[in-house]
C-alpha positions in Angstrom: 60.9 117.1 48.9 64.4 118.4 49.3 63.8 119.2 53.0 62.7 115.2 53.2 65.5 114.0 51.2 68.0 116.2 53.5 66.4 114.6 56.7 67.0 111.5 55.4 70.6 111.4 54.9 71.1 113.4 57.9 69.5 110.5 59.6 71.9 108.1 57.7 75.0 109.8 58.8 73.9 110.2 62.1 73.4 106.5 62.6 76.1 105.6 60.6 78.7 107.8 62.7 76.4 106.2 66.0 77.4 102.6 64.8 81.3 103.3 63.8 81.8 104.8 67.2 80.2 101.5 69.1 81.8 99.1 67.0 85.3 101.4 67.9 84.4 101.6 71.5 83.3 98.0 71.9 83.8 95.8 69.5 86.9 96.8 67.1 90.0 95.3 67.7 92.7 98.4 68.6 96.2 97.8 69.3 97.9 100.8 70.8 101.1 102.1 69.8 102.1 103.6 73.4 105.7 102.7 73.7 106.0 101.6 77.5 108.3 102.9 79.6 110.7 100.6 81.2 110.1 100.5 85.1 111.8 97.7 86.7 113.8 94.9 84.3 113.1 91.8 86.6 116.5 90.1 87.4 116.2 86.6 89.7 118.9 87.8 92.1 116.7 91.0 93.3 114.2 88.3 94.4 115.5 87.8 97.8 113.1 87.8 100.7 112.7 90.5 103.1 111.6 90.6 106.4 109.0 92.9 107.2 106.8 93.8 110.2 102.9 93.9 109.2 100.2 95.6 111.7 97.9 92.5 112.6 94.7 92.8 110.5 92.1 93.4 112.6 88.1 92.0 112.0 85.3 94.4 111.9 83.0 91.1 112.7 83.5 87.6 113.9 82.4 85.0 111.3 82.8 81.2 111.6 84.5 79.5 108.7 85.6 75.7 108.3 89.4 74.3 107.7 90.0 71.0 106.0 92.9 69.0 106.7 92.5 67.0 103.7 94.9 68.2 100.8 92.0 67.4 98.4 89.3 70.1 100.1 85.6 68.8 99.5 83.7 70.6 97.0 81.8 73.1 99.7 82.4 74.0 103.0 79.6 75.5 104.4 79.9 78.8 107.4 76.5 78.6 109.1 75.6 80.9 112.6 76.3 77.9 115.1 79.8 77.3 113.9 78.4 73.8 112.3 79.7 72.7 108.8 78.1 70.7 105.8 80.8 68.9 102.7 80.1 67.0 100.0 82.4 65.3 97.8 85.2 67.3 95.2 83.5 68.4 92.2 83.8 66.1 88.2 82.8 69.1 86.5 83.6 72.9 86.1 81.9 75.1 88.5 79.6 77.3 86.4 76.5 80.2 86.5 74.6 82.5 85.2 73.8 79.8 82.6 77.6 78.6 81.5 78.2 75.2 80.7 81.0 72.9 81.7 83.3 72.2 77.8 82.1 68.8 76.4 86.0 69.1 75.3 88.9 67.9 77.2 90.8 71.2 78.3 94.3 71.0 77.0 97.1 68.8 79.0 98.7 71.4 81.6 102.7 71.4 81.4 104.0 68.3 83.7 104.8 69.5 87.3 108.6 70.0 88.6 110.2 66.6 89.6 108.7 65.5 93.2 105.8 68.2 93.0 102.9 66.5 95.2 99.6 67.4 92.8 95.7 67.3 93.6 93.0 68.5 91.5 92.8 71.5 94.3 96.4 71.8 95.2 100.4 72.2 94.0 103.5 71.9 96.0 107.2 71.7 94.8 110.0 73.5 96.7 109.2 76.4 95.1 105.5 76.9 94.9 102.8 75.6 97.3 99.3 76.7 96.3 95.8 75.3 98.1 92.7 76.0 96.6 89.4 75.7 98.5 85.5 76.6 97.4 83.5 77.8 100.6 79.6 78.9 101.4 79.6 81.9 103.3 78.1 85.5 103.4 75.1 84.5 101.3 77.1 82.7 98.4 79.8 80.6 97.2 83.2 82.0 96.6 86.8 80.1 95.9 90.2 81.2 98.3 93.7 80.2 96.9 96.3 80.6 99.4 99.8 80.8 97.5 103.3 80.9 98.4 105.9 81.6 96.3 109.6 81.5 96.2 110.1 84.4 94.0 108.4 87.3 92.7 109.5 86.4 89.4 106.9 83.3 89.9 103.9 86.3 90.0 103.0 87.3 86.5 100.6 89.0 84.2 99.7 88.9 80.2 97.9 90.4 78.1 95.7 89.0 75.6 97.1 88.1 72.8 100.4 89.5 73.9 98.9 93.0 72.8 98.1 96.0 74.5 94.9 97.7 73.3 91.4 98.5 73.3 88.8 95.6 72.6 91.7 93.0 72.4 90.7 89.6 74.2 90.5 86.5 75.1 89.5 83.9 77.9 91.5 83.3 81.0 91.5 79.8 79.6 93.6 80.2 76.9 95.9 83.1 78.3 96.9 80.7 81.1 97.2 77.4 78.4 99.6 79.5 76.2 101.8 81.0 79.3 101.6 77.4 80.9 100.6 79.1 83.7 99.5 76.8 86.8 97.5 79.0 88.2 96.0 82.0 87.1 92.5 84.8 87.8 91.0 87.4 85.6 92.8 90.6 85.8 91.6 94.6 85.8 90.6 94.6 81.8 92.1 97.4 81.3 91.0 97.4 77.8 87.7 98.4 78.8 88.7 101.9 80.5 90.1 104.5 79.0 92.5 105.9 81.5 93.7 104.2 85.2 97.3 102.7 85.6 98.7 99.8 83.5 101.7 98.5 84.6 103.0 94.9 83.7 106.2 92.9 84.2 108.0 96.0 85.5 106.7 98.1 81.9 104.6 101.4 82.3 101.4 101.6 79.6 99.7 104.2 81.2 99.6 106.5 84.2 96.3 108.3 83.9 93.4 109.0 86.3 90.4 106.8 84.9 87.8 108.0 83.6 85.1 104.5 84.3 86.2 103.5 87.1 85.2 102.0 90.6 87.8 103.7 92.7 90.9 105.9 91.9 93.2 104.0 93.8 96.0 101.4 92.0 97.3 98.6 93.0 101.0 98.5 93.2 102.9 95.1 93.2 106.8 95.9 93.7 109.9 94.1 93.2 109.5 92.3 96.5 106.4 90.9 95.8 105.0 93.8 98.3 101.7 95.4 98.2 100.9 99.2 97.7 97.9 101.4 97.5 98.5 104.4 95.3 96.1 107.3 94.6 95.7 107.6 90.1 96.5 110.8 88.4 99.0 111.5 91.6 101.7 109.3 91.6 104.3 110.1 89.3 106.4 107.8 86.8 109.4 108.8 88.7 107.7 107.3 92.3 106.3 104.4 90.6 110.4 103.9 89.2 111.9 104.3 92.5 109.5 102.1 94.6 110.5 99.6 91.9 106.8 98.6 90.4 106.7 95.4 88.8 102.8 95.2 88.4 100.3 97.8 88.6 96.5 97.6 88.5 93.5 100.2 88.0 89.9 99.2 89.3 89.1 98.8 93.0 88.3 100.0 95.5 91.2 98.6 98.0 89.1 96.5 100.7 91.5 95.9 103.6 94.7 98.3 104.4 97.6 98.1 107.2 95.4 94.7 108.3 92.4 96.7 108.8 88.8 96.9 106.7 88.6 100.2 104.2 85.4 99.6 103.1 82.6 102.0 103.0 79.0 102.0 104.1 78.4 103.4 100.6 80.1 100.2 99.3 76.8 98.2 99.7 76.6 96.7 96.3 76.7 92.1 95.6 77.9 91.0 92.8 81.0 88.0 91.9 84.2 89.3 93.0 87.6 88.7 92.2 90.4 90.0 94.5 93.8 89.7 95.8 95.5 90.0 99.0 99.2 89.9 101.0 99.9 87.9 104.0 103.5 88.2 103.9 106.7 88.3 101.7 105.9 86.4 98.8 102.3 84.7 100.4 99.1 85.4 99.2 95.2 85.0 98.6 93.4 85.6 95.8 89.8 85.0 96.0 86.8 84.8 93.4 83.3 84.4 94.3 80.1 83.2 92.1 76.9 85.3 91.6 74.0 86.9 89.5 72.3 83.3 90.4 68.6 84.2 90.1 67.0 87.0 91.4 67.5 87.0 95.0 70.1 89.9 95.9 71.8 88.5 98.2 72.9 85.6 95.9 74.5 87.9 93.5 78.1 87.5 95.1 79.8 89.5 97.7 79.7 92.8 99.0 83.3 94.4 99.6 82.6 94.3 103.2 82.6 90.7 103.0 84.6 90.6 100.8 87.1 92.5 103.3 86.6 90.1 106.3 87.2 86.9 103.9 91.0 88.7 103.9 91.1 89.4 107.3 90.1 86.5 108.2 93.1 85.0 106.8 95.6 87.6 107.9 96.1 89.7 104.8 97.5 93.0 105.5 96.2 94.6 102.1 93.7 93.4 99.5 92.6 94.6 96.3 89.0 94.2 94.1 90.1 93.8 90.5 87.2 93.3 87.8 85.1 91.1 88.8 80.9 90.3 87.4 81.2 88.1 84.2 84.7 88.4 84.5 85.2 86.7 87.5 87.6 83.4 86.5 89.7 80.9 88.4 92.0 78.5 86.8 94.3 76.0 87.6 96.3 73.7 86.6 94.8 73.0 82.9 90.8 73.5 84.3 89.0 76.5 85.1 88.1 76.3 88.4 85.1 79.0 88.1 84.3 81.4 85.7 81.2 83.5 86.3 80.4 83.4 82.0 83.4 82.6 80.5 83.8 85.8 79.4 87.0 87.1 76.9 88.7 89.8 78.6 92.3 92.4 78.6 94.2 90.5 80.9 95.3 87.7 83.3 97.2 87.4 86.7 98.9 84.0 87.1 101.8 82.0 88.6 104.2 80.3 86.7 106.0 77.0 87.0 109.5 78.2 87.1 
């Protein structure tokens, strides 16, 4: 009886301690108390443009793709084999999958545009910011491109949700971009979700560690310049990251295109919806986020990151990046989320701000 009655509260705690360490892992909020290290203290008058010379990306395969002139893009522009193109008109609703629904709720009333700013539902100019926003069919799916230019890296942001650092902390691209009155802004890494990888934001340093869970062990390394680096995790040291002057840093991967050419391997076979970011030039760049898990068919579960790498090349990026991507995947713009793959809460945003 005593042998039953010990089996049975063995079996309790067991479970018990089971639970509390999956509610920690995964559902408990945890705010760390890491006290960041300051990197870079962005000041506007370091923000000047440099010229630099760029190797010309080079594509590992010729694929035909369609250019609008139209400010207001239609709603798909579809790549076929003979070079031929389908549109149809720009979209009333919000882009979703994997069984999301559009908000029966008005999203909230973006902050008004700078004095003379020319404004679409797919596109921002002002004499500071020009961004274009265009939804394609290519590769076996659909998949967004914003091409941004900038007039400062000060303009090139990130946030955290909730304005916390932590574990489990989150919240929808949605309302991290309404509260920053951002006017443009993608999911980020989600950091939150790893334990280890490197977390710098707004020139701060969180955490220089090789991951643990992750897809590559490369970082992404956004400097004072706006420029692009690849780093290797668990290598570069905080004094490096300090002297390059890193603004932003990123932990997820793997890098897809390096000095203008494809880095992708054949290992690297796998589809699913994307979201990535790339640099053209000083302070010009495309960020891209592609839809996915639609059905069953394989091939309609996004991009693989060799396609993934050509969409970059294609449009003369010299480096790009694969941040988190599956039910993270998000775009949002200007007050309305552009896609998002399941309107998922997550760590973390990348956006551009008005001033």
């Amino acid at each position: 009886m005593k042998k039953h009655l010990y089996g049975i509260i063995f079996s309790a705690v067991l479970t018990a301690a089971l639970t509390f360490t999956l509610l920690d892992s995964f559902v408990f909020e945890r705010e760390f108390d890491d006290v960041p290290i300051a990197l870079y203290v962005m000041d506007t008058d370091d923000f000047e443009t440099t010229e630099y010379e760029y190797e010309t990306p080079t594509l590992t395969q010729e694929v035909t793709e369609v250019t609008y002139d139209t400010d207001t893009p239609p709603d798909t522009t579809t790549d076929t084999s003979d070079g031929t193109a389908t549109a149809t008109a720009p979209p009333t609703a919000v882009p979703t999958t994997a069984g999301t629904t559009a908000p029966t709720a008005p999203p909230p009333p973006p902050s008004p545009p700078q004095p003379g700013a020319e404004v679409t539902d797919w596109s921002y100019k002002d004499e500071k910011i020009e961004i274009s926003i265009q939804k394609f069919n290519g590769y076996g799916t659909s998949f967004f491109v914003a091409d941004v230019k900038l007039s400062s890296m000060s303009q090139l942001k990130t946030a955290f949700a909730k304005d916390k650092y932590g574990r489990n902390i989150t919240q929808k691209v949605s309302e991290m971009a309404s509260n920053k009155k951002a006017l443009f802004a993608i999911n980020g890494d989600y950091y939150g979700f790893r334990e280890g990888g490197l977390v710098i934001r707004n020139g701060m340093l969180y955490r220089n560690e090789l991951s643990v869970y992750n897809h590559s062990d490369k970082s992404l390394l956004i400097d004072k310049r706006g420029d692009f680096h690849i780093a290797k995790e668990g290598v570069i040291t905080n004094e490096e990251l300090a002297e390059i002057g890193v603004v932003h840093g990123f932990s997820f991967g793997p890098p897809v295109v390096v000095n203008g050419k494809s880095v992708v391997t054949s290992l690297d076979s796998k589809f699913d919806p994307r979201t990535a970011i790339g640099q053209v030039d000083d302070l010009h760049y495309i960020f891209v986020v592609s839809e996915g898990r639609i059905g069953d068919d394989p091939v309609e579960s996004g991009l693989c990151l060799a396609d993934l790498a050509t969409i970059f090349l294609k449009r003369n990026c010299h480096t790009a990046y694969n941040l988190d991507g599956g039910g993270s995947a998000t775009m949002w713009f200007n007050g309305r989320t552009i896609y998002s793959n399941t309107n998922r809460s997550i760590s973390d945003i990348i956006y551009i701000s008005r001033g």
